[in-house]
C-alpha positions in Angstrom: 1.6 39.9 -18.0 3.4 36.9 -17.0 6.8 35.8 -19.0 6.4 32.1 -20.4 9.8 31.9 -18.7 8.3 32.6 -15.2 5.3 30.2 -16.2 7.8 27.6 -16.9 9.6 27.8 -13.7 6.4 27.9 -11.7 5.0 24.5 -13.0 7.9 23.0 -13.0 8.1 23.9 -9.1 4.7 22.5 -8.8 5.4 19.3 -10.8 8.0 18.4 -8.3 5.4 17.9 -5.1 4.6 14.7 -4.4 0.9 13.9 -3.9 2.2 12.0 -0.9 5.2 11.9 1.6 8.2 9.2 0.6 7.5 6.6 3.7 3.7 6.8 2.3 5.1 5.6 -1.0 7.1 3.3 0.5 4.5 2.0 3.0 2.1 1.2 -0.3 4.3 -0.3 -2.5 5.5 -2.5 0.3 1.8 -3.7 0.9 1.4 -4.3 -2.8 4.2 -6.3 -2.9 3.6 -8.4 0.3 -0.1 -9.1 -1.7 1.5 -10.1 -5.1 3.6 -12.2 -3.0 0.6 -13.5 -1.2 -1.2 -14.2 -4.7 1.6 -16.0 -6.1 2.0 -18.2 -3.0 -1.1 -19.1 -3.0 -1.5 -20.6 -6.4 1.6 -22.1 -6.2 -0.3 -25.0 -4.5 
């Protein structure tokens, strides 16, 4: 049987992962940003 200690270290490996690489999260936040900007821009007038 499994320790919880060994349990503990194996989730905790598997939390890190992200579902994506970096320059994918980079890549979406920047086009969320450049669309808020957009938005805000637009009822500016």
């Amino acid at each position: 049987m499994i320790n919880q200690s060994a349990m503990t270290n194996l989730a905790s490996e598997y939390a890190r992962e992200l579902p994506a690489s970096p320059v994918a999260f980079g890549v979406g936040t920047f086009i969320v940003f450049v669309i808020c900007l957009y938005l805000v821009l637009r009822l500016d007038k």
